[in-house]
C-alpha positions in Angstrom: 11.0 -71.0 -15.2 9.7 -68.1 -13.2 9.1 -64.7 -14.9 11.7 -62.9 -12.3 14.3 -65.6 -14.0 13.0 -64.9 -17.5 13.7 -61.3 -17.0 17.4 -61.3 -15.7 18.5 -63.6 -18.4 16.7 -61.6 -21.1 18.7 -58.2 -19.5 21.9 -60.2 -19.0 21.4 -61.7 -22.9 21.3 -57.9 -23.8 24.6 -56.8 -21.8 26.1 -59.8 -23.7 25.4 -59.1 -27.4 26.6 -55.8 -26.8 29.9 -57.6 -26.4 29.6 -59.1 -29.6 31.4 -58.5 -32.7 29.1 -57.2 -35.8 29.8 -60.3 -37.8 28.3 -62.6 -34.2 25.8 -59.9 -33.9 24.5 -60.2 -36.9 24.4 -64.1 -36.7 21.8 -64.0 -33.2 19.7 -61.5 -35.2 19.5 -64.2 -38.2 19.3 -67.0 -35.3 16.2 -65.1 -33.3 14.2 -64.2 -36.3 15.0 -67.8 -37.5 13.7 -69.2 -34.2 10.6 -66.9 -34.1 10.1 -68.4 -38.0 10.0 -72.0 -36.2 7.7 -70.9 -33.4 10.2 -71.3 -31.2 8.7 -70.4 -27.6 10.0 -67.5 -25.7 11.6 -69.4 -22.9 13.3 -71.9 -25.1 15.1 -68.6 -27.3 15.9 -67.2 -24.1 17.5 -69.9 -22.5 19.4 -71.0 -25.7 20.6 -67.5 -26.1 21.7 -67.4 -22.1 23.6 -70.7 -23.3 25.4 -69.6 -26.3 26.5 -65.9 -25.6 28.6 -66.7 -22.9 30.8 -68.9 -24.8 30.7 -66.7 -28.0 32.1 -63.5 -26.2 34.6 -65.6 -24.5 35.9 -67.7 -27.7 35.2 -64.8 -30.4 38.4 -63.3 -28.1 40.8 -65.6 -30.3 38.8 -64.7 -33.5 36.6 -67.9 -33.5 33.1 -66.8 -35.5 29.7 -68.2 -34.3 28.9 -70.2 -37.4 32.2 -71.9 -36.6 31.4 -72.4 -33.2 27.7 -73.3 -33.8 27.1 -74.5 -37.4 25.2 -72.2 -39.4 22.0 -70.6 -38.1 19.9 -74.1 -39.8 22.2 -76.4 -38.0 21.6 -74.4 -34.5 18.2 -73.9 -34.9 17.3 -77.6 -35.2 19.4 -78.7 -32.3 17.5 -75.9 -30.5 14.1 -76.8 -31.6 14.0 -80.3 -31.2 15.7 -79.9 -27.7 13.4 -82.0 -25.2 11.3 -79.9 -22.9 12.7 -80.7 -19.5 9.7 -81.6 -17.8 10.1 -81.1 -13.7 9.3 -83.9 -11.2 6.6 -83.3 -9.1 6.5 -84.4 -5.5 3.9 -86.7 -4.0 2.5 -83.6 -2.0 2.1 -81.3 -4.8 0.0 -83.8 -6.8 -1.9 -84.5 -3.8 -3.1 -81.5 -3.0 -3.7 -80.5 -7.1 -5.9 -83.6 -7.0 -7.7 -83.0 -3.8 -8.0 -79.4 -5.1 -10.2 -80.6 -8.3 -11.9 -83.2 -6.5 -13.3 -81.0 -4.1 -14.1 -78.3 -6.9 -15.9 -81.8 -8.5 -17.4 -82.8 -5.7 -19.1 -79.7 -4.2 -20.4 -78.9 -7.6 -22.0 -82.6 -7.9 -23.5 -81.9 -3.8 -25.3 -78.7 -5.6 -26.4 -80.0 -8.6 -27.2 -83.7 -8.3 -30.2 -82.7 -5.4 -32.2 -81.1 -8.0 -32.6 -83.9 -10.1 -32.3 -86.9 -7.7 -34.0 -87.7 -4.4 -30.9 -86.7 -2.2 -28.9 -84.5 0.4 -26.0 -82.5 0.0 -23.4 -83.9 1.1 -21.5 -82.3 4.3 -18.4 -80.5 4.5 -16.4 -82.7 6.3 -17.4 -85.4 3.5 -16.1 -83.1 1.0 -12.9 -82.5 2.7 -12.4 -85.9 3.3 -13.9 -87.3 0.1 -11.1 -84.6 -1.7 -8.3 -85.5 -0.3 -8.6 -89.5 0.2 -9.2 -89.7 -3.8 -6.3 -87.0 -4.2 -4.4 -89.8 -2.6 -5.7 -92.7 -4.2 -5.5 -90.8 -7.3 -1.5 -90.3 -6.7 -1.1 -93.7 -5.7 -2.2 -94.9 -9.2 -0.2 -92.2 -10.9 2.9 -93.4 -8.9 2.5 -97.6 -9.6 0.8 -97.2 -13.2 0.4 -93.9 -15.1 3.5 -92.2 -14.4 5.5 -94.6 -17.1 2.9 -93.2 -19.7 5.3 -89.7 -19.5 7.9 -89.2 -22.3 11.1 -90.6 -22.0 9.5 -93.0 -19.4 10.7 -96.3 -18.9 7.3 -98.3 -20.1 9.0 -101.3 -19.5 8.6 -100.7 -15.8 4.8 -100.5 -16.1 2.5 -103.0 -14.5 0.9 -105.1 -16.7 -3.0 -105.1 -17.2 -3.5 -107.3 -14.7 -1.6 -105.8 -12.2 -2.7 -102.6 -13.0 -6.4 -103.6 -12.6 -6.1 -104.6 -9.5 -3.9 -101.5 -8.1 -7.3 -99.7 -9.3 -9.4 -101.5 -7.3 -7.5 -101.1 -4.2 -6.9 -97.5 -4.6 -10.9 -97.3 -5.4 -11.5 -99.1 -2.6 -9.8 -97.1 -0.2 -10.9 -94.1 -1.6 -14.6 -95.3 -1.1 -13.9 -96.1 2.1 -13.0 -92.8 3.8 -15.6 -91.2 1.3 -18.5 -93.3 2.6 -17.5 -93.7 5.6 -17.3 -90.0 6.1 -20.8 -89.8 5.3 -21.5 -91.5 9.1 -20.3 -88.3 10.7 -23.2 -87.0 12.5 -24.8 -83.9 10.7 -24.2 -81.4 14.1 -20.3 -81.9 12.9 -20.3 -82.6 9.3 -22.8 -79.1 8.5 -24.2 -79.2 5.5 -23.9 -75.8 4.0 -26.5 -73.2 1.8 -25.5 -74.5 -2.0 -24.5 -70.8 -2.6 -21.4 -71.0 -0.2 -20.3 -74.6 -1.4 -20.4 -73.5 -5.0 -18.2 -70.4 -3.6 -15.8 -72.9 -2.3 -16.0 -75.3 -5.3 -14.9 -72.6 -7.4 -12.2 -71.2 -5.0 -10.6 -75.0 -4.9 -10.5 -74.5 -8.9 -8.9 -71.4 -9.4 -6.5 -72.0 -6.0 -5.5 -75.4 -8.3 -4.7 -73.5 -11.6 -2.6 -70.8 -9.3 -0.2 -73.8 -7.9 -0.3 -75.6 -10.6 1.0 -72.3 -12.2 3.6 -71.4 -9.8 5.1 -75.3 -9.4 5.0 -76.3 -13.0 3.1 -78.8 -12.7 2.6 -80.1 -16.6 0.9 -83.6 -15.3 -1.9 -85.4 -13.0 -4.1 -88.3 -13.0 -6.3 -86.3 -14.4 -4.4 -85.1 -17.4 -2.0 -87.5 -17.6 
């Protein structure tokens, strides 16, 4: 949930308890410390609060308490604790572009680095580019047929079996390799080669542009951290 979201419920929790009666007041103060007891994150308290004050100001009108609304602060704070984490989807364009991001952060490093120890060139950036985001692809296409049923609350039953799955490997490999090598065929007056300084500049870049969206679009999951 974004932080502007955060915020408003927090402010419209407030208005809320205000509302209460002392006895319900004094119940959310035992609930919140109880919760901050449990380790309870901050977004989980917040949201569970944003649920139950609404429906304690408007049934406390007819004298209904809290506890008999809720259970006792134990009883509520297990049903909030063991809550599932709602985990959101992320579209094929999202994860395609947070793989391509870390491949090219991978692979620009590897263009610097692996000269200095082996006979070898850099690698161009058009072979970068193109090398990042065929894999990002190739990457999603295996989380889509294979990994994705690894998630909880997945239906595993739906996963490929290890023959199947071995074989959607290959032919994502393959077509990654494909556009990867292949790229390395573009002549060298289009696919520049640039000073190691700027493509480590880049490489890092890709990495922290990948933790910002990853950040901003919740994204919890990859192939790469499945």
């Amino acid at each position: 949930m974004e932080a502007q979201e955060l915020r408003a419920l927090i402010e419209k929790n407030l208005e809320l308890e205000e509302k209460l009666t002392k006895k319900n007041q004094q119940y959310i103060f035992d609930l919140r410390k109880a919760m901050n007891g449990a380790n309870v994150s901050d977004e989980k308290q917040i949201t569970a609060l944003a649920d139950m004050l609404p429906q304690l100001v408007e049934t406390q009108k007819t004298g209904q308490t809290a506890r008999q609304l809720f259970g006792t602060v134990t009883e509520r704070l297990e049903l909030i604790a063991n809550e599932p984490v709602e985990v959101k989807e992320v579209g094929m364009k999202e994860m395609v572009i947070d793989n391509s991001l870390l491949l090219f952060a991978l692979l620009g490093v590897m263009s610097v680095v692996m000269p200095m120890f082996l006979n070898g060139q850099p690698q161009g950036i058009l072979t970068l580019i193109i090398g990042s985001i065929s894999g990002g692809v190739a990457f999603y296409y295996l989380y889509n047929k294979v990994y994705q049923y690894d998630r909880p609350g997945a239906d595993r039953s739906q996963k490929p079996g290890a023959g199947k799955t071995f074989a959607i490997s290959m032919l994502a490999m393959l077509g990654w390799s494909v556009f990867f090598i292949g790229s390395m065929l573009i002549p060298g007056s289009i696919n520049v080669v640039l000073q190691p300084v700027i493509t480590l500049i880049l490489s890092v870049g890709a990495y922290l542009l990948r933790r910002y969206l990853r950040k901003k679009n919740n994204i919890m999951t990859n192939m790469f951290s499945r």
